[in-house]
C-alpha positions in Angstrom: 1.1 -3.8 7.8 -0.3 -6.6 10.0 1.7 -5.4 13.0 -0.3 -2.2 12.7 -3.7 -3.7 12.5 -2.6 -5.7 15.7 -1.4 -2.0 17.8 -5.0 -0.8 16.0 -7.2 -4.0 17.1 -5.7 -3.5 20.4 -6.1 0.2 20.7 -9.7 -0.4 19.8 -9.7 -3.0 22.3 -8.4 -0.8 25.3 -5.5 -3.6 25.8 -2.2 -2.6 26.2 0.2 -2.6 23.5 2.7 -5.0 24.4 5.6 -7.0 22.7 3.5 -10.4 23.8 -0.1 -9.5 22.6 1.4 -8.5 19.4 3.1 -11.6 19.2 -0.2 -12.9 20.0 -2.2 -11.6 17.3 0.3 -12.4 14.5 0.9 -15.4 15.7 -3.3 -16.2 15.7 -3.5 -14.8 12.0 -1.1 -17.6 11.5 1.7 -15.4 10.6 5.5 -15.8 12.3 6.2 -12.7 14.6 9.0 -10.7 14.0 10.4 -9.8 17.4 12.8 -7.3 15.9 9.9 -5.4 13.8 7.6 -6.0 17.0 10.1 -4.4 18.9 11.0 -1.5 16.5 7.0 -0.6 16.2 6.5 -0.3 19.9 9.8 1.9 20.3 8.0 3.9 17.7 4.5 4.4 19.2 6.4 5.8 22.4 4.9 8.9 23.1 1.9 8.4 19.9 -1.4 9.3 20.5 -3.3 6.6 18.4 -6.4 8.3 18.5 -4.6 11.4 17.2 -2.8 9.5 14.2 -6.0 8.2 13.7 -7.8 11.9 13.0 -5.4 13.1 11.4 -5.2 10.3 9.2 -9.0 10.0 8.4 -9.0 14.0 7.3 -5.9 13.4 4.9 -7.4 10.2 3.3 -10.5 12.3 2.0 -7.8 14.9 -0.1 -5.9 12.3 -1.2 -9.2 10.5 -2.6 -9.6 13.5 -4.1 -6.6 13.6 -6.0 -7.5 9.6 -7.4 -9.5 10.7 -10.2 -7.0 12.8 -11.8 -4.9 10.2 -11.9 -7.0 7.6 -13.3 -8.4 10.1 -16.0 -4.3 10.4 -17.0 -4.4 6.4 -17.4 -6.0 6.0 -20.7 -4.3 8.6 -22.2 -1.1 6.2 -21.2 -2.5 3.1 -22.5 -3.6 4.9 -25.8 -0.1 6.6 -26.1 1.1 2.8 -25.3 -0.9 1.4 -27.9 0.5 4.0 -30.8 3.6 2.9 -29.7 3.0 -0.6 -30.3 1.2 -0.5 -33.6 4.2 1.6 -34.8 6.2 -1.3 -33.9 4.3 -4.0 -35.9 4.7 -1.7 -39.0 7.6 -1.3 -39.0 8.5 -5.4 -38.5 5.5 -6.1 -41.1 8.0 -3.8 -43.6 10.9 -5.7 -43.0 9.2 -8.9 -43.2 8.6 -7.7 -46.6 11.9 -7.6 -47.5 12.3 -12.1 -47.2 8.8 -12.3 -49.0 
């Protein structure tokens, strides 16, 4: 992920994306570069228009936002059915403990 934010900060910055100023960047947030990843990502971006990706990512966050509070309404129903679960456990170790008084 931090290689990305350096290609991004760069983009933004109107520097070219290079080996060395990603190198650069991780090595200034104190991170070790990866020349193999570094290297990997910019064979990648060949032929990527960032600002592009970067439309089409902003209009796909907004329907996948969308599709968060579904999913968090289906949580509690998980931790309830969780909960029965649990309580069905304790009762039926509370009935054996009955058994050795």
């Amino acid at each position: 992920m931090e290689y990305m934010h350096a290609v991004l900060l760069l983009h933004s910055a109107g520097k070219e994306i290079t080996e060395e100023a990603i190198e650069k960047i991780i090595s200034a947030a104190g991170l070790e570069p990866d020349s193999n990843k570094i290297k990997a990502l910019i064979a990648s971006l060949d032929g990527v228009d960032i600002d592009e990706a970067i439309k089409t990512a902003a209009v796909a966050a907004p329907a996948a936002a969308g599709a968060a509070p579904a999913a968090a309404s289906e949580a509690p129903a998980a931790e309830e059915k969780k909960e029965e679960e649990e309580e069905e456990e304790e009762e039926e170790i509370g009935g054996l403990a009955s058994l050795f008084g």
